[in-house]
VOVEXZA-59523 format. One record per residue: x, y, z of N, C-alpha, C, O, CB in turn; residue number from 0. Coordinates in pm, whole numbers, always signed. Glycine has a CB too. Layout:
> X  Y  Z  X  Y  Z  X  Y  Z  X  Y  Z  X  Y  Z  NUM $
...
***
This chain:
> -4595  -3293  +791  -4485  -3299  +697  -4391  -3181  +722  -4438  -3068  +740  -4537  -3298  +552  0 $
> -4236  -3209  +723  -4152  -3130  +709  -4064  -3083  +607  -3946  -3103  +580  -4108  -3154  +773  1 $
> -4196  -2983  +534  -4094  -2924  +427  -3983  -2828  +400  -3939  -2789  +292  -4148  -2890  +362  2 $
> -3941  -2792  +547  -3800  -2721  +496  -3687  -2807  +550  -3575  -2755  +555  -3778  -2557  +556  3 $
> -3700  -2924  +588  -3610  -3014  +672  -3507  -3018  +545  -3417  -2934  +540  -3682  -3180  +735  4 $
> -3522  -3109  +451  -3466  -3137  +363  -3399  -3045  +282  -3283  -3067  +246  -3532  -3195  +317  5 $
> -3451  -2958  +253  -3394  -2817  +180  -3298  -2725  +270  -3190  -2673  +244  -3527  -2715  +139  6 $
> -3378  -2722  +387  -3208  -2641  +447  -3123  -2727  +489  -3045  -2668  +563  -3208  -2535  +584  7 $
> -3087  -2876  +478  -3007  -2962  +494  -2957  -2965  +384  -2840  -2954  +422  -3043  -3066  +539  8 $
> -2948  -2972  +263  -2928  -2925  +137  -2803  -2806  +112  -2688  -2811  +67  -3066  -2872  +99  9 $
> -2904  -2680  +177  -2840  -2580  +134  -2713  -2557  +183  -2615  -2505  +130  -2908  -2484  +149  10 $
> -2735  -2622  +331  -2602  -2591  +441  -2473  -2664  +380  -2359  -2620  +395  -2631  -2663  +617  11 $
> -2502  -2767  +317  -2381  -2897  +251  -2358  -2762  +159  -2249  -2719  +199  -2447  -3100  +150  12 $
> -2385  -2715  +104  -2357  -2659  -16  -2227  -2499  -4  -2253  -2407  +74  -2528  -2621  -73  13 $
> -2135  -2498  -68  -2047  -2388  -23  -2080  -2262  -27  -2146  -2238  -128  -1944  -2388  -81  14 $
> -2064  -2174  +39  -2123  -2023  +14  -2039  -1987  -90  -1927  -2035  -110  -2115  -1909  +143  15 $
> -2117  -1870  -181  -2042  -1835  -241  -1972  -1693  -162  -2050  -1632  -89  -2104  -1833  -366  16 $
> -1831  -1639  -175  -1761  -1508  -146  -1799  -1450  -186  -1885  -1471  -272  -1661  -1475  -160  17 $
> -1741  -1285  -134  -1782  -1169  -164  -1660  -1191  -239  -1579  -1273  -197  -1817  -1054  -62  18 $
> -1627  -1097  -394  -1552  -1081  -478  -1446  -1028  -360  -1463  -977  -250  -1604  -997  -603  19 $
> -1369  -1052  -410  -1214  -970  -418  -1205  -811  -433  -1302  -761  -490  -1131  -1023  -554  20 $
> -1121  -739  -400  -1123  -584  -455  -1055  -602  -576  -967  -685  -556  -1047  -464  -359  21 $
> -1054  -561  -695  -1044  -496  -812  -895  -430  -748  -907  -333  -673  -1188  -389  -862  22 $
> -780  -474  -774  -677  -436  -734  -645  -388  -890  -525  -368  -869  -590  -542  -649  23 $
> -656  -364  -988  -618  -342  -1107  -657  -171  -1125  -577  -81  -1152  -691  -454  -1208  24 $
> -841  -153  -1094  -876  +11  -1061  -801  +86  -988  -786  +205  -1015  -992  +33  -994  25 $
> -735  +20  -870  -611  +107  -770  -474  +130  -840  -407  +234  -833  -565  +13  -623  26 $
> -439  +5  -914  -321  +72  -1039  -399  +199  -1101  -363  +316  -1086  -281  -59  -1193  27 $
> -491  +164  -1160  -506  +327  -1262  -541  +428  -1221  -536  +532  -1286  -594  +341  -1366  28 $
> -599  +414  -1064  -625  +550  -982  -497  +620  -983  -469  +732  -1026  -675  +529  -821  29 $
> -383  +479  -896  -238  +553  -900  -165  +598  -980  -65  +655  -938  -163  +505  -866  30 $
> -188  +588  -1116  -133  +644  -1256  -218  +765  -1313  -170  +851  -1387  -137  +522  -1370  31 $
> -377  +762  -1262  -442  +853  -1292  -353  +974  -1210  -307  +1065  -1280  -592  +824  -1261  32 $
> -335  +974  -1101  -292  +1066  -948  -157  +1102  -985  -102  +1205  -946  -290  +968  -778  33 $
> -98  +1007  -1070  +56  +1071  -1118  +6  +1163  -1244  +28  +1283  -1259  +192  +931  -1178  34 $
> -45  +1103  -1304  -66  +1260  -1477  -160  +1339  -1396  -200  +1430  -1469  -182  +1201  -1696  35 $
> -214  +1349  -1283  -245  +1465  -1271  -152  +1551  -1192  -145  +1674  -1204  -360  +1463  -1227  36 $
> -81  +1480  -1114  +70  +1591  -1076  +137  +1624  -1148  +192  +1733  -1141  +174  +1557  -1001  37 $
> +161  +1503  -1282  +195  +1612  -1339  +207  +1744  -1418  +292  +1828  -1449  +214  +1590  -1347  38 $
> +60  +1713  -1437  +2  +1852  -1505  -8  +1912  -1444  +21  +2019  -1496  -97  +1874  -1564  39 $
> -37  +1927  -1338  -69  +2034  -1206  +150  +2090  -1199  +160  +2184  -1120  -166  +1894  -988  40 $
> +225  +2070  -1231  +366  +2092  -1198  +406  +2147  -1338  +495  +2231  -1351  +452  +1954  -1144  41 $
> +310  +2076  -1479  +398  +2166  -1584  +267  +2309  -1547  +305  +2420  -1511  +412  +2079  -1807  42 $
> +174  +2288  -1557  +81  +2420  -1564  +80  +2539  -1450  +25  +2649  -1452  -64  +2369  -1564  43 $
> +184  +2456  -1324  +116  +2521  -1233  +318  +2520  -1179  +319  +2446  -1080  -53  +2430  -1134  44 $
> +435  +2559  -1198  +504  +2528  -1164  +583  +2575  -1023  +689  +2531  -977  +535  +2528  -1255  45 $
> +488  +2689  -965  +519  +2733  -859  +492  +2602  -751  +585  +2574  -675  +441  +2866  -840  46 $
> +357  +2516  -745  +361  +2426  -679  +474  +2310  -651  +462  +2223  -566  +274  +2395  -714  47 $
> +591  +2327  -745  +724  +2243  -711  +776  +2328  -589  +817  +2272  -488  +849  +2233  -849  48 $
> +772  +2496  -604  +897  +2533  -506  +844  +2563  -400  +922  +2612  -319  +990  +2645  -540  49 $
> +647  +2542  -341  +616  +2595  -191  +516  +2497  -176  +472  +2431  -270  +562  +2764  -163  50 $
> +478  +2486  -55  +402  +2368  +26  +255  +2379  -89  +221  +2491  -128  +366  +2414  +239  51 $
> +208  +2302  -117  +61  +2309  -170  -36  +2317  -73  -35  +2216  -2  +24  +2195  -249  52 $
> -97  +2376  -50  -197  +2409  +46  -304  +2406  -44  -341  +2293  -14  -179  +2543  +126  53 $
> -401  +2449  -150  -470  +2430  -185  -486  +2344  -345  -483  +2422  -440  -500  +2527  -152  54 $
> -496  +2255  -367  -410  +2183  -484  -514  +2171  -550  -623  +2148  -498  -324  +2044  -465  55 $
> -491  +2188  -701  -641  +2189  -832  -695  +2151  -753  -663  +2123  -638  -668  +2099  -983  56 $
> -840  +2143  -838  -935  +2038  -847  -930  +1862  -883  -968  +1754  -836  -1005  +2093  -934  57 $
> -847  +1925  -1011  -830  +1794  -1041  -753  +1656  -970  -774  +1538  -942  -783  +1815  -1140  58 $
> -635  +1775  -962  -546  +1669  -838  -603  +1590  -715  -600  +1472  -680  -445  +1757  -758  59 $
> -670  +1735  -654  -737  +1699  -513  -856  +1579  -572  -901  +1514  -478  -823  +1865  -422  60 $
> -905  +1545  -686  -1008  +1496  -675  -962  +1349  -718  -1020  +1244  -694  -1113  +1570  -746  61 $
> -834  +1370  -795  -751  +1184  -801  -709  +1159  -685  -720  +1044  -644  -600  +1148  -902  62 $
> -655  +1250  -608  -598  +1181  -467  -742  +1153  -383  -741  +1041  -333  -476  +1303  -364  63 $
> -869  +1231  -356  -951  +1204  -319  -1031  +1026  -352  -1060  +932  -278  -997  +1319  -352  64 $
> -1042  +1047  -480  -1080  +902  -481  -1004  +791  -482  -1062  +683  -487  -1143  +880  -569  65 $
> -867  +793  -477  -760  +698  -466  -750  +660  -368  -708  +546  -344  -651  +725  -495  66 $
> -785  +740  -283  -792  +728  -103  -919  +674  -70  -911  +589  +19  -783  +882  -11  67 $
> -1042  +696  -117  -1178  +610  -111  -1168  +528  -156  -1246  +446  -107  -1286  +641  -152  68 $
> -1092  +474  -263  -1112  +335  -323  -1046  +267  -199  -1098  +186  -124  -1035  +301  -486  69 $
> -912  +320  -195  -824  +219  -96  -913  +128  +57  -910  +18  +112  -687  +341  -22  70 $
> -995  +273  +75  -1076  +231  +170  -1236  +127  +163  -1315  +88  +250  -1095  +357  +218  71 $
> -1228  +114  +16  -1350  +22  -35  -1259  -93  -37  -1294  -193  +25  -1435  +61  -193  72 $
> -1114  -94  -118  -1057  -271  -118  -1033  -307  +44  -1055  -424  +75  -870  -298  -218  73 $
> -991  -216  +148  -1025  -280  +276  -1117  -295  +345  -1097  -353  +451  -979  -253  +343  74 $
> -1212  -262  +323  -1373  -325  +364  -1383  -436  +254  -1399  -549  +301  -1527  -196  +347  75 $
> -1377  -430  +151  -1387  -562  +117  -1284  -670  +127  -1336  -781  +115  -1418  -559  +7  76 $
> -1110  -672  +151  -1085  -759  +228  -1138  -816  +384  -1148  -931  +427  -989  -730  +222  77 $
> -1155  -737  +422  -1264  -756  +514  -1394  -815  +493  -1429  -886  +587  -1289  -652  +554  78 $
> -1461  -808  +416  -1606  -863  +433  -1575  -999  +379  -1649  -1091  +414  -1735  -778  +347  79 $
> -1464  -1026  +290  -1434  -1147  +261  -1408  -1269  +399  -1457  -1379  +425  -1313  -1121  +173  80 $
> -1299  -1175  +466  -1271  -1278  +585  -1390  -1261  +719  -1381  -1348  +805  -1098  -1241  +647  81 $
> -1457  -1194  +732  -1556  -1215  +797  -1681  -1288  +762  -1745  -1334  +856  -1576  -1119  +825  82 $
> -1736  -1309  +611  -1816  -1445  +534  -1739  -1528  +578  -1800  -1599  +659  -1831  -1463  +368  83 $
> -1583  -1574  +561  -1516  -1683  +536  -1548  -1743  +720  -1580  -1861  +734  -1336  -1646  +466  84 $
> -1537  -1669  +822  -1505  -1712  +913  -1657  -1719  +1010  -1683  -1783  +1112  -1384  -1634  +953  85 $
> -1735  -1631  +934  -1870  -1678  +994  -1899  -1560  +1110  -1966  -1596  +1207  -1858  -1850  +1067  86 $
> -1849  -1410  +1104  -1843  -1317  +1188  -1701  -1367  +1295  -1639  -1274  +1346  -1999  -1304  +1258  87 $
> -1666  -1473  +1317  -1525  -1481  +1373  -1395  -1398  +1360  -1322  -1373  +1455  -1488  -1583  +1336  88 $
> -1384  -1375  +1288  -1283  -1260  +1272  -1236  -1136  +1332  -1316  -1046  +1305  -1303  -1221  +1188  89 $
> -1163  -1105  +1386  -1183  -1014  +1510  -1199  -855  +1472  -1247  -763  +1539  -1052  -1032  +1612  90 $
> -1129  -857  +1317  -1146  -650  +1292  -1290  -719  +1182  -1306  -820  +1114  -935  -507  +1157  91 $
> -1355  -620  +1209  -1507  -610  +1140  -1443  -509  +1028  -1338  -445  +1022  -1662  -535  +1254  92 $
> -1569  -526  +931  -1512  -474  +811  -1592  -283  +805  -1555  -233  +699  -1568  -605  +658  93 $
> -1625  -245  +836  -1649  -111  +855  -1529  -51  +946  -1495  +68  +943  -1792  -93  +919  94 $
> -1469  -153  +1032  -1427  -90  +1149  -1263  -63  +1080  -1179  +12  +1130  -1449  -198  +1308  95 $
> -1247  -136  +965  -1119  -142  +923  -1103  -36  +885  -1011  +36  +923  -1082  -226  +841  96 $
> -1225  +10  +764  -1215  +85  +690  -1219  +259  +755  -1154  +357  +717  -1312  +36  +601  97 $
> -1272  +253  +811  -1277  +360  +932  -1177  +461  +974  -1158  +582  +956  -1287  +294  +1043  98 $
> -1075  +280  +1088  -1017  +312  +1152  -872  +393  +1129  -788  +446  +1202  -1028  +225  +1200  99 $
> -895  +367  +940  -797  +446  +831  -789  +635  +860  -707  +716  +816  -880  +411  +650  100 $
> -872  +650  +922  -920  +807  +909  -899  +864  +1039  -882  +985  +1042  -1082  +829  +867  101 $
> -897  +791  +1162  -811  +835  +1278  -709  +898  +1278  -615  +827  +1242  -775  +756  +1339  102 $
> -676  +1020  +1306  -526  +1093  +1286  -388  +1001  +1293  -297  +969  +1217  -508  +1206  +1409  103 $
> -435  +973  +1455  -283  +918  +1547  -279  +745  +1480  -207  +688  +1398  -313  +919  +1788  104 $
> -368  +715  +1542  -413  +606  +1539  -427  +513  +1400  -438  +391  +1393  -518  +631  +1596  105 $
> -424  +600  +1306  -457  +544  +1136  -313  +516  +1126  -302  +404  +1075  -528  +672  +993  106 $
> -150  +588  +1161  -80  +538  +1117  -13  +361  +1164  +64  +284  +1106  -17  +641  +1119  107 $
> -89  +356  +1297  -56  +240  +1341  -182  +107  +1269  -175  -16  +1273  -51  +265  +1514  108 $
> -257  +172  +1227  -358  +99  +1189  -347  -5  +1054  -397  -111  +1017  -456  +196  +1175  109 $
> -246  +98  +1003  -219  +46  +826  -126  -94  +843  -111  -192  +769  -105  +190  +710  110 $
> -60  -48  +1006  +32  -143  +1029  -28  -275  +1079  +27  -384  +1063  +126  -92  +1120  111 $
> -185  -251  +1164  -215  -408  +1244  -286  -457  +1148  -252  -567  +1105  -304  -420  +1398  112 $
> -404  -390  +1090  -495  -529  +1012  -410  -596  +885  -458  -704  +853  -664  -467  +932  113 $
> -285  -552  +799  -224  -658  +768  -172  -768  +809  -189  -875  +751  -171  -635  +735  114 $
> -90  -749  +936  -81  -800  +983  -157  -974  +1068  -128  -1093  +1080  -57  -710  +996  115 $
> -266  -875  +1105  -385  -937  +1138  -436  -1088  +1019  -448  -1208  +1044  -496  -797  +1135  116 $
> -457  -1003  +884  -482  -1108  +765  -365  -1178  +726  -372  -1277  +654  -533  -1043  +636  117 $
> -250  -1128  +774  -147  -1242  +749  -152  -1323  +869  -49  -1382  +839  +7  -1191  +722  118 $
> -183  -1374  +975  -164  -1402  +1064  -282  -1560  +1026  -273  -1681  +1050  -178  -1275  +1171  119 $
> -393  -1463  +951  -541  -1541  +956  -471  -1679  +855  -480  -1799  +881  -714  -1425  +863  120 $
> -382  -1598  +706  -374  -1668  +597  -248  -1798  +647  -245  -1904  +585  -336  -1554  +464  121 $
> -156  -1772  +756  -86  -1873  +829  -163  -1972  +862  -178  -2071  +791  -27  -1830  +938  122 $
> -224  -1951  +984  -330  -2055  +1048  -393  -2136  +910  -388  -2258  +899  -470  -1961  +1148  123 $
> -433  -2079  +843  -476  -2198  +750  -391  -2271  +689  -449  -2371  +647  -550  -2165  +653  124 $
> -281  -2270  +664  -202  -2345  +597  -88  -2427  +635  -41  -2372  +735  -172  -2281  +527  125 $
> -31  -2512  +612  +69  -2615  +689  +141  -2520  +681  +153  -2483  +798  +125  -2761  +639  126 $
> +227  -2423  +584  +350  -2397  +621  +325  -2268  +633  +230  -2241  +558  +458  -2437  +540  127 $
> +387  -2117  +725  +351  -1999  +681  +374  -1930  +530  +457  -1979  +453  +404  -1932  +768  128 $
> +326  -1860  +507  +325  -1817  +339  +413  -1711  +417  +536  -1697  +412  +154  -1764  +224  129 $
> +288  -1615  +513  +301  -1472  +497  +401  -1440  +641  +374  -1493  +749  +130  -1387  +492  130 $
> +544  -1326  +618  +562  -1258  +752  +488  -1171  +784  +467  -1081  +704  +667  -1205  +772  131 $
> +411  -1169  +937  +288  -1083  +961  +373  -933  +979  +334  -826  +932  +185  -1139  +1115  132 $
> +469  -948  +1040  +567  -825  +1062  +570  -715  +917  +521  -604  +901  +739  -898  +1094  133 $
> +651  -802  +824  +681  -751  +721  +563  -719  +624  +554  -629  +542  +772  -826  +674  134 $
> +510  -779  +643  +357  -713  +534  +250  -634  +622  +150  -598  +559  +242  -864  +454  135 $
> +255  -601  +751  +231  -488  +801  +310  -359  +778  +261  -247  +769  +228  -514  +913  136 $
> +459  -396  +768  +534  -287  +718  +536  -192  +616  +559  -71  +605  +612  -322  +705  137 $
> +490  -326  +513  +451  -290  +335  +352  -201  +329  +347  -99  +261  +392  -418  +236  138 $
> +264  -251  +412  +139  -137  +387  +192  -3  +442  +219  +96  +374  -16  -178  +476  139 $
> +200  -16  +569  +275  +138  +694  +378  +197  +569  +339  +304  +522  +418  +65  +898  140 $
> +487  +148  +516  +535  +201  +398  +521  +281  +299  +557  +391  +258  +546  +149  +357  141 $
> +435  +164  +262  +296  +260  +109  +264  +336  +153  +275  +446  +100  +141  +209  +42  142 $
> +196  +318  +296  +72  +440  +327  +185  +562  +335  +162  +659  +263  -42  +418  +508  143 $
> +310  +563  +421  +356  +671  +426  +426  +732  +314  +457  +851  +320  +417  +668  +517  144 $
> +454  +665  +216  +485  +709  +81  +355  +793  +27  +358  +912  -3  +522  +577  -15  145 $
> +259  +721  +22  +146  +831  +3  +103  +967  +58  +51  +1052  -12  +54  +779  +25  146 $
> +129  +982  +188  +104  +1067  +277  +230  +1185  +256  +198  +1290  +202  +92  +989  +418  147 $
> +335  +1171  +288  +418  +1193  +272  +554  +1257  +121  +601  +1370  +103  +405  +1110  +331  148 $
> +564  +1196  +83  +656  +1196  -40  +540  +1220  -164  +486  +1331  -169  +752  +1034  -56  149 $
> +509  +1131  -248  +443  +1112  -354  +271  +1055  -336  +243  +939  -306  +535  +1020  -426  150 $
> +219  +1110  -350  +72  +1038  -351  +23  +956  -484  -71  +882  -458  -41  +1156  -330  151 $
> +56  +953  -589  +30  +873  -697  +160  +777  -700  +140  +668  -754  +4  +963  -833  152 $
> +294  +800  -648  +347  +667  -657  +311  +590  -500  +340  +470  -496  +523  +679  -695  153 $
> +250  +651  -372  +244  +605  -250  +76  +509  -312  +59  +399  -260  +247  +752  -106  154 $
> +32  +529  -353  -145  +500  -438  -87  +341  -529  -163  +244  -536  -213  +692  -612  155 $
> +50  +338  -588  +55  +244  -664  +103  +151  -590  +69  +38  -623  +114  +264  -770  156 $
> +207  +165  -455  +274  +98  -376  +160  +33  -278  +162  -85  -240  +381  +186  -316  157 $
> +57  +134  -241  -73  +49  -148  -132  -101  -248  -165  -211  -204  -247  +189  -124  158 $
> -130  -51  -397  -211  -148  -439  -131  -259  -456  -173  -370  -426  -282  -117  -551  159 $
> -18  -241  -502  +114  -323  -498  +95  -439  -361  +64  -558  -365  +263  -201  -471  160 $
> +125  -355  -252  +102  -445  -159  -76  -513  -148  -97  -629  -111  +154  -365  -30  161 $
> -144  -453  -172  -273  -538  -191  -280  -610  -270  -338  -711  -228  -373  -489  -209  162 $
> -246  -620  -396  -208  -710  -467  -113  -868  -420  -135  -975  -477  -148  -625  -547  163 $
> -26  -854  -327  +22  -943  -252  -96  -1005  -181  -119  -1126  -189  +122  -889  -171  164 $
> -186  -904  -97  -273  -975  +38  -341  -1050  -71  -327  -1170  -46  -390  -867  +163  165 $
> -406  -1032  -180  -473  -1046  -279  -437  -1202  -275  -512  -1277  -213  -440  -951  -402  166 $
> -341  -1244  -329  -271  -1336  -387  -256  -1479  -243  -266  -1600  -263  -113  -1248  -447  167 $
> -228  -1402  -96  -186  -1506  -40  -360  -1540  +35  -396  -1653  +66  -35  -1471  +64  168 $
> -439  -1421  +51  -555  -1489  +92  -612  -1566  +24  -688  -1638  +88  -636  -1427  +122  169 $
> -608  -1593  -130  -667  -1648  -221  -596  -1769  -205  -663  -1873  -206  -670  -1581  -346  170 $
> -451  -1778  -188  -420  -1926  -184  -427  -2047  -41  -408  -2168  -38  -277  -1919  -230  171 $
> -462  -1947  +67  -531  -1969  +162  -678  -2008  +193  -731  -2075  +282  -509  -1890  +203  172 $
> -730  -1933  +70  -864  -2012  +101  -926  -2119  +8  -1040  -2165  +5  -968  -1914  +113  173 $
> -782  -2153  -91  -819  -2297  -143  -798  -2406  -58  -883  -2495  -53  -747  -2331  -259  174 $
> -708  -2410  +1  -610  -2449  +75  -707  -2504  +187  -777  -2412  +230  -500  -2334  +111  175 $
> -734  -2633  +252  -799  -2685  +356  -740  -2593  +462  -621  -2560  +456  -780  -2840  +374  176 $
> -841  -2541  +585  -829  -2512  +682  -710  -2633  +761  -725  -2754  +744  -968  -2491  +724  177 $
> -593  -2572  +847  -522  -2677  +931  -624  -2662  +1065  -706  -2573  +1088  -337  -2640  +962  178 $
> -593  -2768  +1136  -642  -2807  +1262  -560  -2712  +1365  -439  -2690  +1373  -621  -2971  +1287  179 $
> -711  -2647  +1471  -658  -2541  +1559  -590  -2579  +1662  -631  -2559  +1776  -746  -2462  +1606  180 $
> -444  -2658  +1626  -369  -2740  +1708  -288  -2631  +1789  -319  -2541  +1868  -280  -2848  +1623  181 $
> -171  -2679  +1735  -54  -2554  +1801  -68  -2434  +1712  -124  -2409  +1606  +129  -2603  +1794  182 $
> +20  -2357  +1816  +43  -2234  +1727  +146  -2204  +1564  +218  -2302  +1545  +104  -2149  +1834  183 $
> +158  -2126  +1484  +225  -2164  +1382  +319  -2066  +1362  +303  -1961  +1425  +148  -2191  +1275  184 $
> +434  -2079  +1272  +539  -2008  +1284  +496  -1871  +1233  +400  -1851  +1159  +652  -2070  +1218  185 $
> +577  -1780  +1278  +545  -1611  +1219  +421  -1565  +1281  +404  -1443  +1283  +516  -1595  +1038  186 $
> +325  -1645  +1335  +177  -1602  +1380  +157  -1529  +1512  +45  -1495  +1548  +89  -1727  +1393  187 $
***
C-alpha cells in the first residue's frame, strides 16, 4: 500500500501559502520617529545645525540605526516573497539583496537594480505593463539618496513611500494569472 501517494498529490494541488508582505506602515513611523528625533537633537543641541555632525545623540543615531535595519528586513522580505513565488527562480536571492545594501560603491547602484529587477518580474506577469522598471529604480536611488544625503527621517519616509508602491504592484501581480513566457513585454 501507498500511503503517501495520495496525500502528497493532495498537498501539491493545494496553493502555498506566502511569506507576509513587509509592514510598510512600521517604516512610516520609523521615518517620523527619525524626524522628532532631529528635531530634538536641533532644538537641544543647536550647534548641530551650523557644523557637520560627526557624532550624533544616541537617540538620533539609534532612529536612524533602526530605520536603516528595518529597510533592510522589508527587502529581504520582498525578496523571500518572490523567491517562494517563483520556486528559487528568481535571480537576486533574498539575503543577497539585503546585503548588497551595505556595499560602499556598489550599494548606490544597488538601490537602483533590484527595483528594477521586481518591476521587471511584476510586468512579465501581467498582459499590460503596470510598472516603469527605469523609473521605480530611480524612486528608490532617490529615496535612498535623500536619506543618505539631505534628510534621513524625510529620506526613511520617501524609501517607504516608494515601497509602498512595490507593495501595491507586486500584490496586484500576484493575483493576476501568470502570462505565457511568450514574447518579451513592454518596459521589461
Amino acid at each position: 500500500m501507498d500511503w503517501s501517494g495520495g496525500e502528497s498529490q493532495e498537498q501539491d494541488a493545494e496553493p502555498r501559502a506566502l511569506p507576509r508582505f513587509p509592514r510598510i506602515w512600521i517604516g512610516y513611523l520609523l521615518g517620523v520617529a527619525t524626524l522628532i528625533a532631529e528635531m530634538i537633537a536641533i532644538t537641544w543641541h543647536p550647534e548641530l545645525a551650523k557644523e557637520p555632525l560627526l557624532m550624533p545623540p544616541l537617540y538620533l543615531f539609534l532612529a536612524n540605526f533602526i530605520s536603516l535595519v528595518y529597510w533592510l528586513v522589508c527587502v529581504y522580505e520582498y525578496h523571500l516573497v518572490l523567491a517562494q513565488l517563483t520556486a528559487g527562480a528568481y535571480p537576486i536571492r533574498p539575503l543577497r539583496a539585503a546585503w548588497f545594501h551595505l556595499i560602499p560603491i556598489y550599494g548606490l547602484y544597488w538601490v537602483f537594480k533590484w527595483p528594477r529587477e521586481l518591476a521587471r518580474f511584476v510586468n512579465s506577469r501581467l498582459e499590460a505593463p503596470l510598472m516603469r522598471p527605469d523609473r521605480t529604480g530611480l524612486a528608490v536611488f532617490i529615496a535612498f539618496a535623500v536619506f543618505l544625503v539631505l534628510d534621513r527621517g524625510l529620506g526613511m519616509i520617501l524609501l517607504f513611500w516608494a515601497a509602498s508602491y512595490l507593495s501595491r504592484c507586486l500584490r496586484h501581480a500576484l493575483v493576476a494569472r501568470p502570462t505565457l513566457p511568450g514574447g518579451q513585454r513592454p518596459f521589461s
